[in-house]
C-alpha positions as CSV (number, residue, x, y, z in Angstrom):
1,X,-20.3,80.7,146.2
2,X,-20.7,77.5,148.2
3,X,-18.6,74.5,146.8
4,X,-21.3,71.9,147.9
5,X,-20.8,67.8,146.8
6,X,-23.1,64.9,148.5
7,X,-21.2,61.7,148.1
8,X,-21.5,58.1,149.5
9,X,-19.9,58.1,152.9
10,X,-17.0,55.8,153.7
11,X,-16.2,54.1,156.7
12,X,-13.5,56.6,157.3
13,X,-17.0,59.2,157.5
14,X,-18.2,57.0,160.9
15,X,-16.3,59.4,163.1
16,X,-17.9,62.2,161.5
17,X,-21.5,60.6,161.4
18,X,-21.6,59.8,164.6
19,X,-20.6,63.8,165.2
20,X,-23.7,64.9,163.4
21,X,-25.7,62.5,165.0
22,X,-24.8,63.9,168.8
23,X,-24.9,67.7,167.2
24,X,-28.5,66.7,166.3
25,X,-29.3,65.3,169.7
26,X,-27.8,68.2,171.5
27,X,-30.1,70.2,169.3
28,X,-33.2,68.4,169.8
29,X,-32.4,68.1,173.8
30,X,-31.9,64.3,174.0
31,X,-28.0,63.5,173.9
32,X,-29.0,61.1,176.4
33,X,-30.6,59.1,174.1
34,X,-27.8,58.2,171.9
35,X,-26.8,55.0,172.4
36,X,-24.7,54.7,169.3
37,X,-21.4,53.9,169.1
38,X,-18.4,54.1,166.4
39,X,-18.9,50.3,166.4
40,X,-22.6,50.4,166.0
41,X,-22.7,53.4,163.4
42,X,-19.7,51.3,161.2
43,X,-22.0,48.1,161.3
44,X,-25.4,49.6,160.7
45,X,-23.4,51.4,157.8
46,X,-21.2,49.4,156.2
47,X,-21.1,45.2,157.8
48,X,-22.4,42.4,155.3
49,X,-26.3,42.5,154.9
50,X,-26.4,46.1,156.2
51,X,-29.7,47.6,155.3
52,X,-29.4,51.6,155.8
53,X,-26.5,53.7,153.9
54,X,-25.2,57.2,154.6
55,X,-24.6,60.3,152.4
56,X,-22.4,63.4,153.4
57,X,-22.8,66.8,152.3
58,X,-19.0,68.7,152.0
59,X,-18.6,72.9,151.2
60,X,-15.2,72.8,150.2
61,X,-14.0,69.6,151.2
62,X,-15.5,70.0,154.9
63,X,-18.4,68.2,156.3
64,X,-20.8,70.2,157.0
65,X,-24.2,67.8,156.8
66,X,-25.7,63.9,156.0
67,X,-28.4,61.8,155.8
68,X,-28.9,58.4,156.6
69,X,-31.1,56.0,154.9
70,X,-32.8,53.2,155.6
71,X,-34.8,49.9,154.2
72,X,-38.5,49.3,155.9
C-alpha cells in the first residue's frame, strides 16, 4: 500500500522541482523550451512577493510528483 503525503515544498525541494519540470518536458517533446534555472525556480518559489507556490507528492519519503501554483 502506497505511503503517499503532499506537503509544502521547501527550498531544499528546487533541485527536485526543477527535475520534474525537465521530466515533463522530455515527455511532452520540448526540453528545449525550458528556460528555467535553480535560480529562477528558488525565486519564482520562494523570494519576497513571490506569487506561485509548489507542492510535492512523496511514496515513502521519495518524490515521486508536484504541482505548482500560481496567482492570475
Amino acid at each position: 500500500m502506497p505511503d503517499l503525503r503532499i506537503r509544502a515544498a521547501q527550498r531544499a525541494d528546487v533541485p527536485v522541482i526543477l527535475r520534474f519540470v525537465r521530466e515533463l518536458a522530455i515527455y511532452e517533446k520540448a526540453l528545449d523550451e525550458v528556460v528555467a534555472t535553480e535560480a529562477t525556480v528558488e525565486q519564482s518559489l520562494f523570494d519576497e512577493g513571490a506569487r506561485a507556490f509548489a507542492f510535492i507528492c512523496e511514496d515513502a519519503g521519495e518524490p515521486i510528483g508536484f504541482a505548482v501554483c500560481f496567482y492570475s
